[in-house]
N, C-alpha and C positions, 0 to 999 in steps of 0.2 A: 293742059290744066293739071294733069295726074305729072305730069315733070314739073311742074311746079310746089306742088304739096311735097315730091318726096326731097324735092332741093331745100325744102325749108325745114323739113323733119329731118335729112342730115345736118343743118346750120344749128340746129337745136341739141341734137346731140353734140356738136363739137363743143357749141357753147356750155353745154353739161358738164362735160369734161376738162374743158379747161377751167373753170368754176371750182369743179372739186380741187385740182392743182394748185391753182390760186388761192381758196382757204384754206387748204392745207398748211402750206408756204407759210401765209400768211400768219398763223396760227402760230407754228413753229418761231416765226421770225417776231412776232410779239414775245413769244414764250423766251428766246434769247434777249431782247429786249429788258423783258422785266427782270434777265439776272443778272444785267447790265450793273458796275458800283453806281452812285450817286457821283453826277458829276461836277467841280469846283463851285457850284453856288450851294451844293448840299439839297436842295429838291429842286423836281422836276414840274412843269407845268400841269401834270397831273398828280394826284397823291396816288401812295399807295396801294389805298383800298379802293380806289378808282381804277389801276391797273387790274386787280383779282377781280372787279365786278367785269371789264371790259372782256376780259379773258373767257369769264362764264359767259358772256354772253355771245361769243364767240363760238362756246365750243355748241352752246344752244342750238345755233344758226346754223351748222356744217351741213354738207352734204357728203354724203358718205357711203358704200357701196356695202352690204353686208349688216350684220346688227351689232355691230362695236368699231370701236375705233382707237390707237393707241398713239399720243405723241408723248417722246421723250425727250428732255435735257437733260444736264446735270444735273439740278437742282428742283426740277418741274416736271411731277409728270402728271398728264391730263389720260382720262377714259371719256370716255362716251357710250353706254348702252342704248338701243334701243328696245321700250318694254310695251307692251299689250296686257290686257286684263286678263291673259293667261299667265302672267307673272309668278313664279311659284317660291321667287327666292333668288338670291343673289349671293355667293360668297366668294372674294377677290382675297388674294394671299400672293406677300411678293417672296421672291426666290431665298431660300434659305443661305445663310451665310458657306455651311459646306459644302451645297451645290456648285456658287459659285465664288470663289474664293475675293475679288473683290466687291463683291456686294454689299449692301447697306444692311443695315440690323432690321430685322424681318417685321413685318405690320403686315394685319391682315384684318378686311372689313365684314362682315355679315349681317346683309337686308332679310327682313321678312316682307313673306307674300302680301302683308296688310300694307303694307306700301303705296301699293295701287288700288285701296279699295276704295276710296274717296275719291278719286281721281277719276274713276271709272263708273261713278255714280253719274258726273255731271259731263264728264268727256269716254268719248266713243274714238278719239283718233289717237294715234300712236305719241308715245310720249318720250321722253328720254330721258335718263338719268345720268348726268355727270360726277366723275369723281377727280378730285385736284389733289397732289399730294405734295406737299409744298415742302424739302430738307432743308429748309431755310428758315427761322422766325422773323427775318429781317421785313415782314410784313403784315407782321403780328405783336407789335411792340407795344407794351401795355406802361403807363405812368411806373410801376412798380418794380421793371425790368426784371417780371419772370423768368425762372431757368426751365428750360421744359427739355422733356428727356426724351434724347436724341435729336432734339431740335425739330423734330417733325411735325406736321399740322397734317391731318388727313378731312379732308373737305370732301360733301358731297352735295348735291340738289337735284331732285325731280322736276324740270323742264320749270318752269312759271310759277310753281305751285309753293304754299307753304304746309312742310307734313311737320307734326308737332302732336301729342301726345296720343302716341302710339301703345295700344295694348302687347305689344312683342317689342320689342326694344331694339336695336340698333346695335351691334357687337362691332368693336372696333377693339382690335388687339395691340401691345405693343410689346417687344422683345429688346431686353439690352445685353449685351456682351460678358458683363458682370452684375454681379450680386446687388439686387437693390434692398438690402435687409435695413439697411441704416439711414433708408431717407420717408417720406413723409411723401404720399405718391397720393394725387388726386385728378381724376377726371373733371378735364371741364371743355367749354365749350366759348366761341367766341364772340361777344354781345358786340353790338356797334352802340357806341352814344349818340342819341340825336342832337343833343344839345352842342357835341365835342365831335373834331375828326379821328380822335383814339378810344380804341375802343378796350374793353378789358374782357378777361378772362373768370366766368362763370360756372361754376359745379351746378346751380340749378338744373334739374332733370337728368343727371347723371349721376350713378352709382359705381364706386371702384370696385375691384376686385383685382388679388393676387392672386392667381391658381401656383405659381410658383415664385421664387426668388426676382428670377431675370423676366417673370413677365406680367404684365399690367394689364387686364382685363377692363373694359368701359361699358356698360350696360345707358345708351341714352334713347328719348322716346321721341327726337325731332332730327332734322337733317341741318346739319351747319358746319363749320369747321372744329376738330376737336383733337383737344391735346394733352398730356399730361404734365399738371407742374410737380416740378422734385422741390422739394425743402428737407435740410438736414432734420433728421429727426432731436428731439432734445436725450442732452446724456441722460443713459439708463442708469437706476438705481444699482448700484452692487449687489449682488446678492448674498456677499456675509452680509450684510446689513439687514438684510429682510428681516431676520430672526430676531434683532438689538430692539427694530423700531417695533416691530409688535409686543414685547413683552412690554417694553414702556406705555406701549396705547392701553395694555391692557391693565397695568398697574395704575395708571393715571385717571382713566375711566371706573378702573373698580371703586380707587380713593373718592374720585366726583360721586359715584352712583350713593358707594354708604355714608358720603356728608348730607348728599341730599334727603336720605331716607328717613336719616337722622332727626334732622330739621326738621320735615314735615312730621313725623310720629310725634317729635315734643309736641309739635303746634297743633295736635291732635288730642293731645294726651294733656294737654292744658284746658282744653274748654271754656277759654275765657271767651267774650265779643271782641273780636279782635277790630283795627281799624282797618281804613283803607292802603296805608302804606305796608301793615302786612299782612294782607290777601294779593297786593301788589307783591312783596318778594314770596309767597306762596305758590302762585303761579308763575315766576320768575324758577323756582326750585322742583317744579312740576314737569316744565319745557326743560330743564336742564339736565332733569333723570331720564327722559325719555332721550333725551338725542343721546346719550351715553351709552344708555341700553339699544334701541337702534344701529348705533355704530359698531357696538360689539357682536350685536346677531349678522350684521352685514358682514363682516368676513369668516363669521361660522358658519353662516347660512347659503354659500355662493352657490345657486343653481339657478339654471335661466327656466325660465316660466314665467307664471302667476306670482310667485311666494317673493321672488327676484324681485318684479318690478313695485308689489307693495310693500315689501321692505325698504326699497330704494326711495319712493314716495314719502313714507313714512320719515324716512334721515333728511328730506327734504324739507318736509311740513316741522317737522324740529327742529330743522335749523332754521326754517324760518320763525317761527316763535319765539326763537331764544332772542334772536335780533329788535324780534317785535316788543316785547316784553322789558326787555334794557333802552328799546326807546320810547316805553311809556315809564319806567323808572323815571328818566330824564325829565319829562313830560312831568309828571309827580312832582316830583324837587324843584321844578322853577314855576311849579304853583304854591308850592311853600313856603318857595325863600322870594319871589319875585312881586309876585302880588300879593301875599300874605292876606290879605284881608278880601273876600267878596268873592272866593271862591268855592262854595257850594254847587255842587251839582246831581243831580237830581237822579236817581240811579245811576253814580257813577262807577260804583265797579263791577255791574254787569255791564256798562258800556264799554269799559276797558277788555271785559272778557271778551265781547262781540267783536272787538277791535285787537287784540292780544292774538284769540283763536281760529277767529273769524274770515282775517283777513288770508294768512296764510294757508288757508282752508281750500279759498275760493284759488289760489293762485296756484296752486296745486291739483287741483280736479280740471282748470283750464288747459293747463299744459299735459293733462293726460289725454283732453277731449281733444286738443289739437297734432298732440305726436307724442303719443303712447310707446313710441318706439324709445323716447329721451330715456327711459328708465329701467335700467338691465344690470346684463354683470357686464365688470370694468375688470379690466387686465392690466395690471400694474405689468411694463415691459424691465426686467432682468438683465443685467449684465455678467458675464462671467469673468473674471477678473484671472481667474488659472488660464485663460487663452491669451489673456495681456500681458502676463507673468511667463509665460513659455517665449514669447515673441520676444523678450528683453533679456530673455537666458540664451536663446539662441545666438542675440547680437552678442554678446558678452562673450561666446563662446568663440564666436568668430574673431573676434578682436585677440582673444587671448591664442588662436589657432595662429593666427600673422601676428605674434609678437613671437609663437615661436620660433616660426621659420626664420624671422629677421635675426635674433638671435643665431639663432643655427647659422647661417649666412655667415654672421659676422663670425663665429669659430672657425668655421672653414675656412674662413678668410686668414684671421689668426692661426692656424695653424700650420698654413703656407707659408706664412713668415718663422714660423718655428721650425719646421722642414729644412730649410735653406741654413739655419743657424745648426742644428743637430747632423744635418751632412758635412759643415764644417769641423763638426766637434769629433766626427769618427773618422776624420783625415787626421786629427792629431793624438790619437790615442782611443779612439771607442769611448763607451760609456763606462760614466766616474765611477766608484766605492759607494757612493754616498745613494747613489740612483740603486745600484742594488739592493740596500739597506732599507730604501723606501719604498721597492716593489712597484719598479717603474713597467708596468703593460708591454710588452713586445709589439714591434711594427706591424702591421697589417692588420689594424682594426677599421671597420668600415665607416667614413662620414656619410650617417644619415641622412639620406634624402638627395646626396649629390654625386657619387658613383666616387670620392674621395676615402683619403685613409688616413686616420687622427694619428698624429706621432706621440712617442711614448712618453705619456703623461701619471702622477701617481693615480692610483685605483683605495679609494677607501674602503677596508674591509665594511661588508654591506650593503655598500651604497650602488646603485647600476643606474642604468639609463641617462639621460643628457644632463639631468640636473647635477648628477657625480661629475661628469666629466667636466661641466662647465664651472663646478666650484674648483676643480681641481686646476683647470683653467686657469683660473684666477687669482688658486695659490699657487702657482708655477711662476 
């Protein structure tokens, strides 16, 4: 009996082990698989996103000896942790590009311990967390055909579970090789459609951040796949301009402020009963002063706070007036001209005000009750035009550098053929009367640049360097 039990407790071990071998393998040999091209009908029996879930759930299911696991291809690589409600934190960082000379541009993940606190409420047995890092988008392909930078997706999942808004957040870093100053960098994440098998790309619950140039920071509070899209940023203002366009806002706006002030003072200083069409342009010229005045404290006034965001309000509720108020104008005029007769209404230009001041009131207290954040200080981005201007003197220089030397070239050239002629000339008698008279240079001057020696050519009182020599050149 006792040889019995332990032949079946060795059969159980072989069976263990070869199990682990086998999904391993297995694992592997999907993971080459899915970076398989599409083959001549252009999709496969499976979609996609049916390979990445089949994959997870793969890595789910492994058996595996220690508390992690690593498989890699080119393009795929898979983790597997195992975690307990002693969990304290997770942070994964791939090899730096100097470490190792062909490596991939660096990303790196950071879990908080809140990870497993929900998990750990309703479950007591060990859990895993998988991480998928996919250098491919080729299965992430959105209606829009995102550009995402570096091409990377970094994925992760805690065993079965859905974690989703998390008080510590989710750090997933990204690293590129060069400068990302000039593009437009947004964290997001990747939704599935239920309705569609393509799915898109979502910022909800993700916050960006650039700690530097070359790197992209992602602050998200769920577990999924996630990645950054680039977009060119739009061309910067110049900045000799800054100075042009603010003196015109502010002449434009002063001229608005003192016509309006104007107007209302007469209309003040009249005291007649006026009608309704002008207590209509009254408050039409009331909404006008203020967004002027507004817009002008707004870039004297730039500090972030309190004073920021109600000023900012304030240019808002202005502008909305002004709109509101030219479309009761409108409103006004085709009850004059349209129906002309039968249109009394019964306190109607307190109703207009209720509707004029009213409205824009409410639509501006809403959006401060819902994202108080919308209203702050705004950074007009800058161009500097001397770093464009340097870049196009250099090329210029360069150009004009290799037109010397061609030049150059081409005298040496020329004056090998003159060589040959003036050796002839001093077999039948040396140099003429006429060459002494003109103060022809002696042999043995050096060509520039090419270890040769320019033959005796005239020398202009003054004149030196190539340009002499090559006019001389020319009148020789």
């Amino acid at each position: 009996m006792d040889c019995c039990r332990a032949l079946s407790f060795c059969l159980c071990l072989l069976t263990s082990h070869s199990a682990i071998a086998i999904t391993s393998t297995e694992i592997l040999r999907w993971m080459e698989y899915m970076e398989r091209p599409p083959g001549p009908l252009g999709r496969r029996a499976m979609s996609l996103v049916g390979h990445v879930q089949h994959l997870e759930q793969m890595l789910l299911n492994v058996s595996f000896h220690g508390n992690n696991l690593t498989l890699q291809k080119d393009s795929i690589h898979s983790l597997v942790f195992k975690l307990d409600c002693n969990f304290t934190g997770l942070s994964l960082s791939s090899a730096a590009p100097e470490q190792v000379p062909k490596a991939r541009a660096r990303h790196a993940m950071q879990f908080p311990a809140e990870l497993m606190w929900d998990a750990c409420r309703t479950r007591l047995t060990e859990l895993r967390l998988i991480c998928i890092y996919f250098f491919t988008p080729r299965f992430f392909q959105d209606n829009k055909n995102s550009t995402l930078l570096n091409n990377y997706v970094l994925g992760a999942q805690l065993d079965h579970t859905h974690v989703n808004n998390l008080s510590e957040p989710v750090n997933i870093s990204f690293w590129h090789n060069q400068s990302l100053e000039h593009y437009t960098l947004t964290c997001v994440f990747w939704k599935e459609e239920a309705e569609s098998s393509v799915g898109t790309w979502s910022p909800e619950g993700c916050h960006t951040e650039q700690p530097s140039p070359s790197q992209v920071l992602c602050h998200c509070k769920h577990l999924t796949y996630f990645a950054v899209l680039m977009q060119l940023s739009p061309a910067r203002l110049p900045a000799e301009l800054l100075a042009p366009l603010k003196y015109i806002s502010l002449v434009g706006c002063s001229i608005s402020i003192l016509a309006s002030l104007i107007t209302i003072l007469l209309h003040i200083h009249a005291r007649k009963q006026s009608d309704p069409i002008t207590r209509i342009h009254m408050n039409l010229h009331v909404s006008v002063l203020l967004l002027n005045v507004a817009f002008l404290l707004s870039s004297a006034l730039v500090m972030p706070g309190t004073v920021c965001t109600v000023l900012a309000a304030t240019l808002h509720f202005a502008l909305l007036s002004c709109l509101t108020w030219m479309a009761i104008e409108g409103f006004n005029l085709y009850l004059l001209l349209g129906r002309v007769y039968n249109i009394y209404i019964r306190r109607y230009v307190l109703k207009l005000c209720m509707l004029g001041w009213g409205v824009p009131a409410v639509l501006v207290l809403l959006l401060l009750a819902v994202k108080s954040s919308a209203y702050g200080p705004c950074v007009i981005p800058l161009s500097n035009s001397q770093e464009n201007g340097t870049g196009i003197q250099n090329v210029s220089m360069g150009r004009k550098l290799d037109v010397s030397r061609r030049e150059e070239r081409w005298l040496c050239q020329a004056w090998r053929h003159e060589k040959r002629a003036l050796q002839l000339e001093d077999r039948h008698g040396g140099a003429s009367e006429s060459d002494q008279v003109l103060g022809v240079q002696p042999r043995g001057t050096q060509c520039p640049g090419h270890g040769l020696r320019w033959p005796r050519v005239p020398v202009q009182p003054g004149c030196t360097g190539l340009g002499s020599v090559g006019s001389a050149q020319t009148a020789s």
